[in-house]
N, C-alpha and C positions, 0 to 999 in steps of 0.2 A: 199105698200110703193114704191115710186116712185123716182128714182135717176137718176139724168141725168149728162152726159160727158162732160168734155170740149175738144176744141178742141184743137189740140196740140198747137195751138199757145201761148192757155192759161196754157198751164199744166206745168210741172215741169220735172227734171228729170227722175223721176219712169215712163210718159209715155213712154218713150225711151228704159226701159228696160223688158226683154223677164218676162213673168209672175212668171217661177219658180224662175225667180233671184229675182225679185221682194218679193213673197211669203220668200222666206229665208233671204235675208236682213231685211225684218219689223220683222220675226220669233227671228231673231238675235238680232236685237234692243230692244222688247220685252223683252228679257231673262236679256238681259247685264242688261238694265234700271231698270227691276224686281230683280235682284239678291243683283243690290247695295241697290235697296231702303228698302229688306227687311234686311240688314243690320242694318240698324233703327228702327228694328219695336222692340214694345212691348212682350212682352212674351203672349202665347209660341210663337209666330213669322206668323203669320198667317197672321196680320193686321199689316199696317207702318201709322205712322202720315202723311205720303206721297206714293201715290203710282202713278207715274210717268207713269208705262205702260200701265194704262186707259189714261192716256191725250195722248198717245203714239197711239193709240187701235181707238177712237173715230176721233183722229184728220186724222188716215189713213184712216179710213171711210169717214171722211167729205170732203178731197180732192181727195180720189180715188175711193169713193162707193166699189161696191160689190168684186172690185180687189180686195181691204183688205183683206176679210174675210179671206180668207184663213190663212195671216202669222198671225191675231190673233192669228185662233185658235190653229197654231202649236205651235206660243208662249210662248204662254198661258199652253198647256198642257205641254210642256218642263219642265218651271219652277215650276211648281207645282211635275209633277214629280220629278225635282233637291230634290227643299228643302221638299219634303216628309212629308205630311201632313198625318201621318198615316203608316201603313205599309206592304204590300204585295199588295195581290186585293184591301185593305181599298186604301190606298194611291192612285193604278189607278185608282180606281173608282172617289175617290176624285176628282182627275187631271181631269179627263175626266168632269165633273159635274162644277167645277169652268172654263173650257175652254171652254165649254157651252155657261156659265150666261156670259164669257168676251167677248165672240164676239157677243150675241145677244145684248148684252148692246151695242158696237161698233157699230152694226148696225142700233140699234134703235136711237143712241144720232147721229150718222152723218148724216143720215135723217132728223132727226130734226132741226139740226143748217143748213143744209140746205135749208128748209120748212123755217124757223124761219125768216135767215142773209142770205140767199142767196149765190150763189158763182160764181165767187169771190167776195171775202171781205174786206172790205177795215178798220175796227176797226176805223176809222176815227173821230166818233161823239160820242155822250156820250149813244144816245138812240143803238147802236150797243154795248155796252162795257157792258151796261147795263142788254140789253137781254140774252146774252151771263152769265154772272155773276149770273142773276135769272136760268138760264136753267141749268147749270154745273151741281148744288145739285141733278135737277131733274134728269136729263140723268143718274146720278151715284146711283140711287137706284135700279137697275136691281139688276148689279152685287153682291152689300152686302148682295140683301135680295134673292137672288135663293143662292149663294153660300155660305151662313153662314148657312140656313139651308139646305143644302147639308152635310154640316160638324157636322150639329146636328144628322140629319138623319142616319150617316155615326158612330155617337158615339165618334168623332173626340173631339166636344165643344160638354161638357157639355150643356143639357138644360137649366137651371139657367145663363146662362152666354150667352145666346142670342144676349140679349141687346147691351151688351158691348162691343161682338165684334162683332156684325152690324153697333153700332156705328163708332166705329175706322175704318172699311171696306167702309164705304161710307162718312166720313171725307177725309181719303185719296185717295181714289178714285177722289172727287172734287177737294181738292188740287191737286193733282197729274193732273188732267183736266185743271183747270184754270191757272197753271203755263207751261207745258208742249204744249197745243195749238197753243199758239202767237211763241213760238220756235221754232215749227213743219213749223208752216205759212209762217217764216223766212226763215227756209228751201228750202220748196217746194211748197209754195203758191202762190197762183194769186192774184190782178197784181204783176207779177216779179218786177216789177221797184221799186216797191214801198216795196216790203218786202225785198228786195236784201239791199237796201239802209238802212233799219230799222236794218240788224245785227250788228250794232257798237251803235247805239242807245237805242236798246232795246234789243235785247240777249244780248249782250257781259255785259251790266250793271244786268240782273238780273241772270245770269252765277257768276258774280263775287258775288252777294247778296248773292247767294243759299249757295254758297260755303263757304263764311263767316260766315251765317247762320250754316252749317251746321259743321264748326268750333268748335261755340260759343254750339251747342247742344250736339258735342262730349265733348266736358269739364265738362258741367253741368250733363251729363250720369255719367262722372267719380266720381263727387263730390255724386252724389245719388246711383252710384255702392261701395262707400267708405262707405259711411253712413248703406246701406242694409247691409253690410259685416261685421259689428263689430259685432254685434250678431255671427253670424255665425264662427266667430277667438272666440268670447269666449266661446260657444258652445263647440267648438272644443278643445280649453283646459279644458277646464273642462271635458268632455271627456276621455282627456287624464290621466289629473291627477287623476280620478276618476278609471280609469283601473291600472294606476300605483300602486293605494292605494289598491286597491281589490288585486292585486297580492301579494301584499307587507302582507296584511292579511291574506293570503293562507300562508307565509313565516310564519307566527309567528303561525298559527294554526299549520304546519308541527314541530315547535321548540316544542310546547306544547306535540304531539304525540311523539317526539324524549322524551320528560321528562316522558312521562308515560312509557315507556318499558328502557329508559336508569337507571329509580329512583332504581332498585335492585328488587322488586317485583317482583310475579308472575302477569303474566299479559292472560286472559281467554279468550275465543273469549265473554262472558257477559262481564266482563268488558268492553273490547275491544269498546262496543256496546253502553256501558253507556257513554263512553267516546264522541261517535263518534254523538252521539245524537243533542248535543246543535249546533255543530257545522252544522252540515245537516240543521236543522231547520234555523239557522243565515243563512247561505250561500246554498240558493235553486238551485244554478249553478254547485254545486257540483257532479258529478256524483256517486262516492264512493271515501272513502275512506280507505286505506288498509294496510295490513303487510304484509312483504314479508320475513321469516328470511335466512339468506345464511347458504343452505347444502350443507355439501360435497357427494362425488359421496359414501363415506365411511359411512354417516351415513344417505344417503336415507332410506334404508327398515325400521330403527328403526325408522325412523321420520314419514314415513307414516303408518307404524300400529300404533301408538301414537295416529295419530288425524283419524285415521278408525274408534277408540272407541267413536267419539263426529258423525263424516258420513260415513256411511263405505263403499260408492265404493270412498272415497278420494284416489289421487294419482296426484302425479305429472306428468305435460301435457305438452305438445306443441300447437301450432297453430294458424292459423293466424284468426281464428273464433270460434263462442263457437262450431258450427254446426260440425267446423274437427277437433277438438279436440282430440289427441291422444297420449297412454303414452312415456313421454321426450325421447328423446336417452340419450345414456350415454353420462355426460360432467362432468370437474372437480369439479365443482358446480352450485346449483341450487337458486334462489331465488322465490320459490314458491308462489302463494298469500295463505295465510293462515288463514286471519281475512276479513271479507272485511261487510263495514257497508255505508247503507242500506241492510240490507240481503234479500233481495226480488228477486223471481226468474229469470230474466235476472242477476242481481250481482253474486246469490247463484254457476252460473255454471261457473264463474273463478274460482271459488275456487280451488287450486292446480297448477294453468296456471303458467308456468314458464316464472318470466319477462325476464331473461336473454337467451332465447329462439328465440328471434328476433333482429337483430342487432340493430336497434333505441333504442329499454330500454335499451341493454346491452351499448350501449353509455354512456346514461345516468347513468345507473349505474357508469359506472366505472368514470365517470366525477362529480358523487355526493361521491364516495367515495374518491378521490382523494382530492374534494374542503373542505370538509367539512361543505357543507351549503348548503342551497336550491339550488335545481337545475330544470331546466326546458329543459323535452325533444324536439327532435325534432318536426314538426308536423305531426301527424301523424293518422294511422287509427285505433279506440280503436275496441279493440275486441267486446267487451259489446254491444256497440249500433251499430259499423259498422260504424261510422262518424269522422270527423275530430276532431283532441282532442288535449288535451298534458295531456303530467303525469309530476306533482309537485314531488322530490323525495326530501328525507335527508336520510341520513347515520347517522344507530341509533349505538352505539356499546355498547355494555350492562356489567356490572362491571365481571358480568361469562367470558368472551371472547369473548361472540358469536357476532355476529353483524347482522343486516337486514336492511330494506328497511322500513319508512313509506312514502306513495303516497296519494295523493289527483289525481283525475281523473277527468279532466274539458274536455267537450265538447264545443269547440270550438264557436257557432253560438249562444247558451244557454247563455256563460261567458259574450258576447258582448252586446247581445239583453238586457239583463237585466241591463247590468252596468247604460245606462242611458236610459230609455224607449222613453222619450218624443226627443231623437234627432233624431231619426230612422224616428218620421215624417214629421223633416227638411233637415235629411242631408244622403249622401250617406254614407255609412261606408266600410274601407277595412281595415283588420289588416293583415300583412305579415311579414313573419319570416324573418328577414332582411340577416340571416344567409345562410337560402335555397332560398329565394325568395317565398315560398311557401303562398298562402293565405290562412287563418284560418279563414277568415269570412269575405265577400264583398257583398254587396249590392248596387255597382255601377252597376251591370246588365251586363256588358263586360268587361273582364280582360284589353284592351286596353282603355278601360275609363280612364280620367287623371284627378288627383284630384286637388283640388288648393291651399289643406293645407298638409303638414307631418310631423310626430312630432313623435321623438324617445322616447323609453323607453326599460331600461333594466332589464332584470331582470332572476334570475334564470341563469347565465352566459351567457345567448342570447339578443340577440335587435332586438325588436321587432318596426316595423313602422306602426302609424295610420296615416292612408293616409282618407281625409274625402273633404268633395265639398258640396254646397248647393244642394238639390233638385229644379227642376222646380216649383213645388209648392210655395218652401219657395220667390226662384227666384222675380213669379210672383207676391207674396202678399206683397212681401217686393220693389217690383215696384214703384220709385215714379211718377208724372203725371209732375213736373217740366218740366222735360226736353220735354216730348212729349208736354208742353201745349208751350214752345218755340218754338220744330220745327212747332207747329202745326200753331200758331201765324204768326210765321217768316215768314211761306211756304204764308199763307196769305197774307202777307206782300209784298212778292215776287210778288204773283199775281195781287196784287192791283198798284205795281211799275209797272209791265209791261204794265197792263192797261193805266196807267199816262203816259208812257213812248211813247205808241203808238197814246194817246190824242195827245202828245205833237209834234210827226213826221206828224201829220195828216195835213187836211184845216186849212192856213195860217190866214182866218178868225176866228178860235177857239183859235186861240194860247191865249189869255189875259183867255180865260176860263179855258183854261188847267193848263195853269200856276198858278190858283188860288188855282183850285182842285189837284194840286199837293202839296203845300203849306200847303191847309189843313189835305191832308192824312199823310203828312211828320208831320205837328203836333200832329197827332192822332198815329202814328205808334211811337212817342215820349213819348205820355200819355199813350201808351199800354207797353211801356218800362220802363218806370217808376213805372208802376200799377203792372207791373210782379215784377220788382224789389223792391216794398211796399211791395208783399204776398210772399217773399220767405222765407221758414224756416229759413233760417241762415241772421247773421247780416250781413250790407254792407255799407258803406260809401266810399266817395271820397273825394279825395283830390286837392287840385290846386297843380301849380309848388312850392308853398310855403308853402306846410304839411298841409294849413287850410282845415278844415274842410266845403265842401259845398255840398255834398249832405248826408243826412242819412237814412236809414228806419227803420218803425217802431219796426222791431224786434232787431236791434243794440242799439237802446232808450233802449228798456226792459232788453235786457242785462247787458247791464252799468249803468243802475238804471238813466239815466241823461236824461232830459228832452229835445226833438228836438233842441229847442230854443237858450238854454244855448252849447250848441255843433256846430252849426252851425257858422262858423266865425273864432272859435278858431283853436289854434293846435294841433291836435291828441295827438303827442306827448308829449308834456306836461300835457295834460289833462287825458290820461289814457294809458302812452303809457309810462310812463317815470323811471320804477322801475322795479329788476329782482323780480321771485317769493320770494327770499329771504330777500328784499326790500331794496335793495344795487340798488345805480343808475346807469341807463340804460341810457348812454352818448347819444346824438344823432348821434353823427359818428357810433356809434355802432348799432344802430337801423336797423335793418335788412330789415325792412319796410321805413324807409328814405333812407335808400341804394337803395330799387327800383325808388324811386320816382329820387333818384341823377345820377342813374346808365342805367334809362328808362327796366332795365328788366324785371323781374318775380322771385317770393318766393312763398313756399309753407314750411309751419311746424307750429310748436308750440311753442306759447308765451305768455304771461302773461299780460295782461287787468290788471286793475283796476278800481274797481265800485265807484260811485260817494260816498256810504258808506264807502269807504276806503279799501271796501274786496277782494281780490285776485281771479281773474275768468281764471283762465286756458282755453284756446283757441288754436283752428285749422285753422292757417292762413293763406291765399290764396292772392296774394296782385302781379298784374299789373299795368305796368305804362301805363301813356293813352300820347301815340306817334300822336304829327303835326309836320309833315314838318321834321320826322325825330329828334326833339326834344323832352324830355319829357316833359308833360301841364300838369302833374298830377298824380292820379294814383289811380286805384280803388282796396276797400282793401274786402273782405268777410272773416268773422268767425262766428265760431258756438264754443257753450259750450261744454267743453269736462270732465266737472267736474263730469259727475255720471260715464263717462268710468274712469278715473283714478280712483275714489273710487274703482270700481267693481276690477278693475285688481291687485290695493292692497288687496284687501280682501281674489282673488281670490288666490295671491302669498304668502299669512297669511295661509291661510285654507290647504294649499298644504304641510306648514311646523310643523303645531301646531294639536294639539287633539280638535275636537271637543268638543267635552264634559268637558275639565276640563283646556282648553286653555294653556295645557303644549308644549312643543316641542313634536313631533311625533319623534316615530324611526328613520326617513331620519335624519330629523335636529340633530338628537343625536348623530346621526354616523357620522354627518361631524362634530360636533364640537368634539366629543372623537376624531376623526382624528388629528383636530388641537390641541389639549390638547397633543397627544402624540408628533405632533412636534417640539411643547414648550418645554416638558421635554428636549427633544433632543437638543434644542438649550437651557436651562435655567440651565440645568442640576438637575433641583428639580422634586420630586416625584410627583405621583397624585394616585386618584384609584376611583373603579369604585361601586358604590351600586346596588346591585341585590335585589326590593324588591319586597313581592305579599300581597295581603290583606290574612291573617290565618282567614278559615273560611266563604269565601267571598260568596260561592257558597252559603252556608247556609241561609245568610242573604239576597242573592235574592230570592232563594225558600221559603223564612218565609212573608218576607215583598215585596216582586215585583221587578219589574226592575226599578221603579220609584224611590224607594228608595233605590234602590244599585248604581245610577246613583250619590243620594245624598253622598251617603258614598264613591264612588268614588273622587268625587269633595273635600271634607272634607278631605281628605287620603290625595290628591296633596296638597291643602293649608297649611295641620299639617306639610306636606315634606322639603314645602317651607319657613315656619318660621324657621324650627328646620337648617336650613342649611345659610349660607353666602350669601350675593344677588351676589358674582360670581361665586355660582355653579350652576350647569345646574340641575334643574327637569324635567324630561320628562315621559310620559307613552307610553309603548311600544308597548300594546293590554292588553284589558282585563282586571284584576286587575295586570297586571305587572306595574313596576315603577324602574327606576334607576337616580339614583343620581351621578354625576362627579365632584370626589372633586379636585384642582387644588393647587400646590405649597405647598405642603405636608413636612415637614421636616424632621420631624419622619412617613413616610407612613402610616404601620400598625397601631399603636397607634392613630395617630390622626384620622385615617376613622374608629378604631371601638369607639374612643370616640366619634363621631359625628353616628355612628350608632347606638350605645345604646341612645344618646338621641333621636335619630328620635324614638327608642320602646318606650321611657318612653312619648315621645310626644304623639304617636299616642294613647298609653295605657288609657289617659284620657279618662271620660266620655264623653259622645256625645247625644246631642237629634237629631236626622234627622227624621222628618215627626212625631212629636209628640214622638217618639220613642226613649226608652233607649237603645244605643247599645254600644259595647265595642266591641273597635278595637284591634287588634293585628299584627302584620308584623311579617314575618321572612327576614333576611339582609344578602346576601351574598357579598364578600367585596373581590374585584382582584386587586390588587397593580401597578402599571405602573413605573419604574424606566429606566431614560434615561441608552443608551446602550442594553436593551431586544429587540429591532426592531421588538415588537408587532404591529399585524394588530387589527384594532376597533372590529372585532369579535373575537376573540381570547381573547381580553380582557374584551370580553361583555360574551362570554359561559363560561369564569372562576368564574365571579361574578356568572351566571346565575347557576352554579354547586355547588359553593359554597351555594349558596341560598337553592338548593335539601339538603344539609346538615345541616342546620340549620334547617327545617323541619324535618327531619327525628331525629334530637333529642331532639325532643320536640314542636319546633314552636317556636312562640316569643322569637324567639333569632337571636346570630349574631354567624356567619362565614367566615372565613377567606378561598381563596384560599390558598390549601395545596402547 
């Protein structure tokens, strides 16, 4: 390869300057021009629709030869080290491997256009602009293809994904060559006179294109990062609400284990165990769960030779692990684990461990006896497995005096992973105790990772933050090509302007040529703008200074059900523009979208379409006014359907409040509206009260006939609830076979909530076929009164019913009780 010098007369700046200044200024340009263009790039970032520091790379080769090389290759490896493709030795290997492929490319393509166009060059004729425009592609295959499979090599890119990005690598590579050269030329090219003279005529116009281009590509990034991200927000709630509901079921399993030890019975570590069964099996996240009853330091010995006769080295412990486990010191009480289900031997060797032994349970302890409700410890480390956990507690207090502890024991990483399987392969996940700050479970890989969604939930007296962010993965796949096939176009565009730009500064005998072939690439780069705006997902039309409608594409037709033809001429507004959703009319002063076109600004939001069928099409609307001379001429409108997201997010604001299974109000919603029921009283001054109901038997009839058919009897329960009551009282189910009923404006309280519970017995008492099958329902009703002046709280009036309801069981069943 053969490169020859010019002489200074011909040369530029850079011969003037000392080599290593030289080497670090191109090394410099390289980086700066490298770092914004991959700004733009595609995911993971590797490859830009543009990449500037090959046209940067080749064109220093082409006017300086072998002086080049050097700030290539420092360039080069600079920036590759920056944005770190990889990481430790991968990364500099990387660096090193692609700074390589960019100077040998550099050297091979300045040689060439050398060999090729000679130099100096004068871009003057068509057969120069031409050769030039053929050789770019070629020159730009070094680099993609040594350094994409470097990156394969390196386990960087996937093998499967070759293609794709060798494609993008030597697309922008070309772009980056064809638009950056004639710039470079302008710079520091020969003849001076002639390129000196071309930077107002040809940089400064394709400097302002780029830039406008590269405007017009940030916007459309934005419209296609908006679009990838709605999955990902409702991913993210659902998420949440799905953690919120899991805990919220941990609450009502802990209410269920307060009913078995609070009901009066002896309760065994077999029972214990019968109980603890369904539950373990339903909720696999469950670590154990356990009793703990509170001794005093007075009736330790008795308590421990008691359960000696069921293990006999039992004894109450200490310790912060099973392994140091050792017997308590003396304290004024102890809350021992006593029962504990799973009984399997990591579970078997708490047995004895005193919660109140470490200051975090003893927290909790004292803040679950004090609340009287669920409570959730801090985060912490479980003895059992050694991992980060919480303990669910309630304060049981038994009809004897005694009182204890039941817990549920969650492992932290287990609770999360399971709640929803399929986001862990979209999206980062971090849940932190908003309390401590502490994380219970992150899969953002770096604590200073920053998420892009967060979203509180309470529960158990703390607030907890799910803080969540898309994966790279999901990133990538949810990538649309829009915007790159814009810059990619545009960049094109650019290139092909400079070309015309430098026809048109050339021999004064070309100019009717130039002039023509500018005209027609100006009509072609019109019919490429056009054709991009025919294939773009979302509707778009335009308007003149007079709201008509004159241009439309084809996917705004399909939207509006209305034929190109029939829309072309007319006025938007009138024609689909002219009603709110509620179908009250949409004034034209008030038109938010005639405001831009009167006001020359910019809108973006949500408004309401009408199809050519009459039907109502909810849209996402994007609307600029198109400014000459500083006046508005018009104004270009894009939407897209936004009618299966608002379904999704009603559904998903339904599902968040109601039972799956029997489409009642859930717990949450029961408890806000008994809230508001007690503020009524308070401001109405009339009574209300509350029903505590369960299906008598319920267990039986899934053990006989399935969970198919107890789901049916389930279902059947709510509807027999809901006839037998008022359509303003509230039914809802609260887990399980529980159910409560909220009666409202009571005049005589008692009397009327148990005459409206004796008919819900006699209702439910009816015969029933569910699944070919004869069965026979029965309820027991427990009934807590609410009269304005008691300044009860929703739970207070919910465990009275629920108390009363143990009462009603316990003398028989199918009956009703009354809070005492």
């Amino acid at each position: 390869m053969t490169v020859s010098f010019l002489p200074a007369s011909q040369g530029g700046v850079w011969r003037r300057l000392p080599a290593v200044v030289f080497t670090l200024l191109l090394g410099l340009g390289y980086v700066v021009s490298g770092k914004l263009s991959l700004l733009l790039a595609i995911a993971p970032g590797y490859a830009s629709a543009i990449f500037p520091p090959a046209g940067v790379a080749i064109a220093a080769a082409f006017v300086a030869g072998r002086r080049a090389w050097p700030g290539v290759f420092l360039g080069s490896l600079l920036l590759n080290l920056w944005v770190g493709a990889g990481s430790g030795a991968t990364a500099a290997a990387a660096a090193l491997l692609i700074a390589l492929s960019s100077t040998l490319q550099a050297a091979w393509g300045g040689a060439a256009l050398r060999r090729t166009l000679g130099y100096p060059v004068r871009f003057d004729c068509a057969r120069e602009l031409l050769l030039f425009h053929l050789l770019a592609p070629l020159l730009c295959l070094v680099s993609a293809s040594l350094s994409v499979a470097a990156l394969v090599a390196l386990d960087i890119v996937p093998a499967g994904h070759f293609a794709a990005h060798w494609l993008r690598w030597w697309i922008g590579d070309t772009l980056g060559l064809l638009v950056v050269l004639p710039l470079a030329l302008v710079c520091c090219g020969a003849p001076r006179g002639l390129w000196r003279r071309r930077a107002t005529t040809v940089a400064l116009p394709m400097l302002v294109a780029f830039a406008a281009l590269t405007a017009l590509y940030v916007q459309v990034s934005r419209w296609e990062e908006a679009d990838a991200l709605t999955a990902f927000h409702l991913q993210s709630r659902r998420l949440a609400d799905t953690f919120q509901r899991r805990l919220d079921e941990q609450a009502a399993l802990l209410e269920q284990a307060e009913g078995l030890f609070a009901g009066g019975g002896p309760v065994d570590a077999e029972r214990f165990a019968r109980f603890a069964e369904k539950p373990l099996r339903r909720y696999p996240t469950i670590l154990a769960i356990e009793w703990a009853p509170r001794v005093t330091a007075a009736d330790r010995a008795a308590f421990e030779a008691q359960h000696r006769l069921r293990l006999p080295d039992f004894e109450i412990r200490e310790g912060r692990s099973v392994s140091r486990f050792r017997r308590a010191s003396p304290r004024a009480a102890y809350y021992p684990v006593t029962f504990i289900a799973p009984m399997v031997a990591p579970n078997r060797a708490a047995l004895g461990f005193d919660l109140a032994s470490l200051p975090d349970r003893r927290e909790a302890i004292e803040a679950a006896r004090r609340s009287g409700t669920v409570v959730a410890s801090t985060p912490l480390r479980l003895v059992l497995a050694q991992k980060s956990g919480l303990l669910l507690m309630q304060t049981v207090r038994r009809p004897d005096g005694t009182e204890g502890m039941v817990l549920t024991v969650l492992r932290a990483a287990d609770f999360v992973e399971k709640l929803l399987p399929d986001a862990a392969a979209i999206l980062h996940i971090r849940l932190v105790d908003a309390g401590t700050g502490q994380s219970l479970y992150d899969s953002f890989g770096s604590p200073a990772a920053r998420p892009l969604l967060a979203t509180e939930v309470v529960f158990g007296g703390r607030r907890y933050r799910l803080e969540t962010a898309p994966r790279p993965s999901y990133v990538a796949a949810s990538q649309g090509w829009q915007s790159w096939i814009v810059l990619a176009a545009g960049t094109l565009g650019c290139g092909l302007l400079g070309a015309l730009l430098m026809l048109a500064t050339g021999h004064t005998a070309r100019v009717a040529a130039q002039v023509r072939e500018r005209t027609a690439a100006l009509r072609d780069s019109e019919a490429r703008v056009l054709e991009i705006a025919s294939t773009l997902a979302e509707g778009v039309y335009v308007l003149d200074d007079d709201g008509r409608v004159v241009f439309v594409n084809p996917e705004a037709c399909r939207l509006l059900g209305w034929p190109e033809y029939e829309i072309l001429g007319r006025k938007a507004h009138a024609l689909f523009h002219h009603m709110h959703a509620d179908r009250s009319p949409l004034l034209p002063e008030a038109s938010p979208l005639l405001k831009v076109l009167r006001s020359g600004g910019r809108w973006r939001g949500e408004a309401t379409f009408w199809r050519q069928d009459g039907e109502a099409l909810p849209v996402e609307v994007s609307a600029a006014a198109i400014l000459r001379e500083g006046r508005s001429a018009g104004a270009v409108i894009a939407f897209s359907d936004i009618s299966e997201r608002l379904r999704l997010e009603a559904t998903l604001r339904r599902e968040a409040s109601h039972d799956a299974l029997t489409e009642l109000p859930n717990r949450r919603l029961f408890m806000r509206r008994l809230q508001r029921a007690l503020d009524r009283a308070e401001r109405s001054g009339r009574a209300g009260a509350v029903l505590f109901l369960d299906l008598d038997g319920f267990k039986q009839i899934n053990d006989a006939y399935g969970h198919e058919v107890g789901d049916e009897v389930l279902r059947l329960f709510g509807q027999r609830l809901q006839a037998a009551v008022r359509k303003t009282d509230t039914v809802a189910r609260l887990a399980g076979d529980e159910f409560t009923v909220l009666l409202e404006g009571l005049a005589e309280p008692f009397d009327d909530a148990e005459e409206v519970a004796h008919k819900i017995v006699a209702s439910v008492a009816a015969p029933a076929i569910v699944a070919t099958r004869a069965i026979t329902l029965a309820t027991s009703v427990g009934i807590a009164v609410f009269r304005p002046g008691q300044r009860l709280t929703p739970d207070a009036v919910l465990s009275g019913a629920d108390a009363a309801m143990y009462r009603a069981k316990m003398t028989g069943r199918n009956g009703v009780a009354c809070k005492a």
